[in-house]
Structure formats: C-alpha cells, structure tokens
N, C-alpha and C positions, 0 to 999 in steps of 0.2 A: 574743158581746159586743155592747152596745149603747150607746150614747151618747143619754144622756136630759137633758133641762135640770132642775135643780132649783134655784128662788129665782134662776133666774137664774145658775145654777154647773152648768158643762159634766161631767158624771156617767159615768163609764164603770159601766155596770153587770152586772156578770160574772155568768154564768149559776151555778143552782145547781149545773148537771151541769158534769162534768170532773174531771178527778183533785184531786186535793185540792194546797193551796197550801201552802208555808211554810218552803220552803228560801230560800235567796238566789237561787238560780235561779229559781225559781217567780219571785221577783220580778222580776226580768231579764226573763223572758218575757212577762211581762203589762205591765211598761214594753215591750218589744219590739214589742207588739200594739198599743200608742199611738200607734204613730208616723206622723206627721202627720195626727194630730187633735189638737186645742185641746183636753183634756182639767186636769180642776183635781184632780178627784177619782177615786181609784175606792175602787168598792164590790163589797165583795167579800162574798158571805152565808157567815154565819158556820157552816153545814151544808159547804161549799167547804175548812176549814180542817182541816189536816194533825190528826189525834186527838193530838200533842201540842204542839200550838202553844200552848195554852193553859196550858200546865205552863211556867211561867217558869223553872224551875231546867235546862230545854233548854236555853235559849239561841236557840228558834227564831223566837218574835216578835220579839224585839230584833232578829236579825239581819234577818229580810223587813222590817221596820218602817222599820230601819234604812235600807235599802236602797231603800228606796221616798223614803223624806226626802231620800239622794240625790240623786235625781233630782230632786225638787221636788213629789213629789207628796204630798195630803194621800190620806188613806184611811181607809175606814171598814167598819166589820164589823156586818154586820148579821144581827139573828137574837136568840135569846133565849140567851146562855150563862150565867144564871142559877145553872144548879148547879155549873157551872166556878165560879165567883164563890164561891157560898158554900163550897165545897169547897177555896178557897187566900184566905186573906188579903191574901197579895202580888200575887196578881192584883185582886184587888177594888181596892186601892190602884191598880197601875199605871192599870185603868180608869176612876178616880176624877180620876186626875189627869192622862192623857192628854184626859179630856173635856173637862176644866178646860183646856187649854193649847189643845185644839183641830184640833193634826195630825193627830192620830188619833184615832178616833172609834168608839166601840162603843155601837151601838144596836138598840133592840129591831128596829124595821120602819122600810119607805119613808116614812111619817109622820114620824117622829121625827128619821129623817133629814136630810127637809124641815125641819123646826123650827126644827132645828139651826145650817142652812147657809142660811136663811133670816133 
C-alpha cells in the first residue's frame, strides 16, 4: 500500500496483488491499514475485487461500500469493468449514480481518477 497525492487528496493506493477484497472484513482491514495516515481516499484496482463483488444481487458491494462510508472514507475502483456493466443493468445504474454522488467512484485508470477528484 502506498499513499500518493492526487489534486491534492491524500490516495491510499492498494496494490493490484493480494487476495481479493469484498467482504466487510476486507474492508475492516484495509481501514485497519490506515491508521494514522490522513488518508481521504482509497483506491482499490478493480482486478483486487472479490469475482462476485460486481453481482449486486450478493449483497457484497453494498456491504464493503457500505462499510467504508462508515468510517468516512470515499473509494474508488479502478480498472475497466466494462463487461460487468454491460452484462447487469443494475450495476451500470449503481455506477452511474454513485459517480454522480461522488463517495464512490468507478473508474477506468489513475487519469480519470485524477479528473475526478481534481
């Protein structure tokens, strides 16, 4: 894990290696791994995420999302899940409109990123 600055917003940027993310512990752990750094964001690449994290009808992004909002942190998914998208409606929505609100954030790459929180 690394702490990078982006626009000026303190970045935890989680590597792509490691077990995959998307329990509520998952998310535990990785707020666990913040502590005390001045973190706003992490970024977590979207190759990192549990193979059904992206299936809404889990219940597993709600709940790490969830959990992360908790705590106060914004996060962001980065990577191309493209065919996840087009393969669920209800996902394509969620990420339409968590982009639109901002807490969460799915984006292609560290550019877009930048843009974003820029």
């Amino acid at each position: 894990m690394s702490v990078i600055d982006v626009s000026g917003v303190r970045v935890l940027d989680l590597p792509l290696e490691g077990p995959p993310l998307g329990t509520e512990q998952d998310a535990l752990d990785v707020i666990g791994g913040t502590f005390g750094q001045e973190i706003d964001v992490v970024a977590i690449p979207a190759g990192r995420l549990h193979p059904d994290f992206l299936l809404l009808r889990t219940g597993m992004a709600g709940a790490f999302l969830q959990k992360m909002q908790n705590y106060r942190y914004r996060t962001a998914i980065v990577g191309d899940i493209a065919a996840a998208i087009a393969a669920s409606d209800a996902l394509r929505d969620f990420v339409r409109e968590s982009n639109r609100v901002g807490q969460v954030l799915f984006v292609r790459d560290a550019a877009e990123l930048a843009l974003r929180l820029g």
